[in-house]
C-alpha positions in Angstrom: 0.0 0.0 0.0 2.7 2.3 0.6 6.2 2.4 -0.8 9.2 3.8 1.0 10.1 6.3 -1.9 6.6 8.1 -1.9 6.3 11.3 -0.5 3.6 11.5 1.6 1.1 14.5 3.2 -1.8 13.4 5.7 -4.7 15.5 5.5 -6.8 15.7 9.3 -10.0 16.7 9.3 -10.4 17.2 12.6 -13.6 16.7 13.9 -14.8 13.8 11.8 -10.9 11.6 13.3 -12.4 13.2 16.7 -15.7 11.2 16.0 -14.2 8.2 14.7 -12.0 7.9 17.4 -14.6 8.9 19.9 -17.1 6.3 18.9 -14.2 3.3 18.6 -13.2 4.5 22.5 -9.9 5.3 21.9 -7.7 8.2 21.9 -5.5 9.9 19.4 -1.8 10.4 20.3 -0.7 12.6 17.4 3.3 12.3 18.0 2.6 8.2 17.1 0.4 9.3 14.4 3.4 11.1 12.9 5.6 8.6 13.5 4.0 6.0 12.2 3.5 7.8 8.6 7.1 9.1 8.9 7.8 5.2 8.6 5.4 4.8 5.3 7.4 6.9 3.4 8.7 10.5 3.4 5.9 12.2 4.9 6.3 15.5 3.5 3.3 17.5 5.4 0.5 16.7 7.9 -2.5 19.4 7.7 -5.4 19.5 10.4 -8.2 21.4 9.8 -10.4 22.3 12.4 -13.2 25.2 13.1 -13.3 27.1 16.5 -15.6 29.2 18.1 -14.3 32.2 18.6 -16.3 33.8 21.6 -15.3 31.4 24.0 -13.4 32.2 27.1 -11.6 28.7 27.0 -11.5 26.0 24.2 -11.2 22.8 25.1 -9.0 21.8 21.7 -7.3 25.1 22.1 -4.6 22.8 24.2 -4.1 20.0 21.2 -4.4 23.1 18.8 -1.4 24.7 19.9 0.5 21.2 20.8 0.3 20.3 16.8 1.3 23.5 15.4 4.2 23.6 17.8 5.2 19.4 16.9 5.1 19.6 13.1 1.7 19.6 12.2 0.8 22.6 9.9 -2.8 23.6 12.0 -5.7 25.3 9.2 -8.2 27.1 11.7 -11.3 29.3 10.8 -14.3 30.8 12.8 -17.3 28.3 13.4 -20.4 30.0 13.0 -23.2 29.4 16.1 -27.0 29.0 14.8 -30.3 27.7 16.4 -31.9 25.5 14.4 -35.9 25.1 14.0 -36.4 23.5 17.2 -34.4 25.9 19.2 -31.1 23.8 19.8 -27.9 25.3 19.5 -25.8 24.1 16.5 -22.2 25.0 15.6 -21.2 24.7 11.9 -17.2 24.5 10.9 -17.2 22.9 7.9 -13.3 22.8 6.5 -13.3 20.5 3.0 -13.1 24.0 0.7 -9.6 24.6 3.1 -8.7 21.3 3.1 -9.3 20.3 -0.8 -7.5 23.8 -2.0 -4.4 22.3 0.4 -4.2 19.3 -1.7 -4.6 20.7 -4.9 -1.5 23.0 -4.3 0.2 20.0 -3.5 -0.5 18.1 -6.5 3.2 18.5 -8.5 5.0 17.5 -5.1 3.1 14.9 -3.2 3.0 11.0 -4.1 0.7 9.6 -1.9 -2.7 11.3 -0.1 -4.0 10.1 2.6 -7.3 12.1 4.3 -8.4 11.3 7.6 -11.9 11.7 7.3 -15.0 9.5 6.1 -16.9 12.8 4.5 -18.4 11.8 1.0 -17.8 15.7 0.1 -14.1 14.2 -0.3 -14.9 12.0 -3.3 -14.7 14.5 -6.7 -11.3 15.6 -4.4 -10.3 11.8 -4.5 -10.9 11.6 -8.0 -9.6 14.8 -9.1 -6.4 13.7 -7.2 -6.3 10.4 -9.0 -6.7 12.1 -12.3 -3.5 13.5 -11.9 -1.8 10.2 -10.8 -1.9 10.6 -7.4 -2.5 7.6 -4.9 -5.2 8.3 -2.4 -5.9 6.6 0.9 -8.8 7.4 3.4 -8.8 6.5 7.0 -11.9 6.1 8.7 -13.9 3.3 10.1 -16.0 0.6 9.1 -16.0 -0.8 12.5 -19.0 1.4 14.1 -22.8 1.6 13.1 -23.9 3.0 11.1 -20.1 3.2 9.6 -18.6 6.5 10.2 -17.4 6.4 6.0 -19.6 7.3 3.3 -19.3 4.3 0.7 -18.4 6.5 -2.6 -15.7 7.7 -0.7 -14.6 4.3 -0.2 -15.1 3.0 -3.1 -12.9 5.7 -5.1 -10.3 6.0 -2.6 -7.0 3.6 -3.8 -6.9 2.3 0.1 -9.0 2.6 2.8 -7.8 2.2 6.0 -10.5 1.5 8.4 -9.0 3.7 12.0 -9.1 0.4 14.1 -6.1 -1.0 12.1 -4.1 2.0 13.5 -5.4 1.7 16.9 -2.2 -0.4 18.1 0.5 2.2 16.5 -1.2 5.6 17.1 -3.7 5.2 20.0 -2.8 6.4 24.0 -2.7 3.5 26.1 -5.3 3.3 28.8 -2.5 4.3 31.8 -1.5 7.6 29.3 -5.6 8.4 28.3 -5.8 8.2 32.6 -2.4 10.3 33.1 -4.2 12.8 30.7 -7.7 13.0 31.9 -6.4 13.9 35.6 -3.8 16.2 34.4 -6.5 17.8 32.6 -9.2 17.8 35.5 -6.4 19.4 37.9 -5.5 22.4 35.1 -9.5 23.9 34.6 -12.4 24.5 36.5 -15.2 21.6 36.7 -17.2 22.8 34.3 -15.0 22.1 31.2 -15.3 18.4 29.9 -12.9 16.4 27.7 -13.6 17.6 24.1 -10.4 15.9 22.2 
């Protein structure tokens, strides 16, 4: 699937690996994420894209936010716009595939091997517009959840898909560092926050 020569740049969209992850009850730990692609190949860039609200007094992403952009993950932010919908909830919308599509375009001439960490079937014509060009596509997500958390065109167009649980070995915290983490993180804020990432 991948070859040692190819360069490679992983594409994160951030919320959709967050509710992957979330719903296969395990967490991310980005620096073996890295690692483990830096292994595949030359990995050449790792993007993730992620929408914050701005109004906030405290984020609770804004921690792995800065943690990525400072460890060699390039970190594509924008504004998430707040709405109520028709039956008076509050919704938050942050949608980042126009971001994340016009990053991989630009990368076209240099990069080998694509591989987007999401299951969003708005990624397909991207896939295939990639492909058109002789690129080699892979899509991370999971099959492993129901309903699955990857939309079947995307799937089927992507070159590989590798279904999140695969990884879950090589880039997941082990229960003792997810522990480690969550009491850290209870200590540093006030009891109101919760565990967003």
């Amino acid at each position: 699937m991948f070859d040692s020569r190819e360069k490679i740049a992983l594409f994160i969209d951030g919320a959709n690996l967050y509710a992957a992850s979330r719903s296969l009850a395990f967490d991310i730990d980005y620096k073996k994420l890295l690692l483990a692609f830096q292994r595949r190949g030359y990995l050449l860039r790792a993007y993730y894209y992620t929408a914050l609200i701005e109004d906030q007094e405290y984020s609770s992403i804004r921690p792995l936010i800065d943690w990525l952009d400072y460890n060699g993950y390039r970190v594509v932010t924008k504004p998430a716009k707040e709405f109520t919908d028709a039956t008076g909830r509050r919704k938050v919308k942050g949608n980042m595939d126009i971001e994340l599509t016009v990053d991989a375009m630009d990368l076209v001439e240099t990069v080998d091997h694509f591989v987007i960490f999401s299951g969003d079937g708005d990624f397909r014509p991207l896939v295939e517009a990639l492909q058109r060009r002789g690129r080699k596509v892979s899509v991370v997500s999971t099959l492993s959840t129901q309903p699955p958390m990857i939309a079947d065109d995307l799937r089927r167009q992507a070159d590989h898909f590798i279904d999140l649980v695969s990884l879950k070995a090589e880039i997941g915290r082990s229960a003792a560092e997810r522990e480690a983490r969550l009491a850290r993180r209870a200590e540093a804020m006030p009891e109101s926050e919760g565990d967003e990432y």
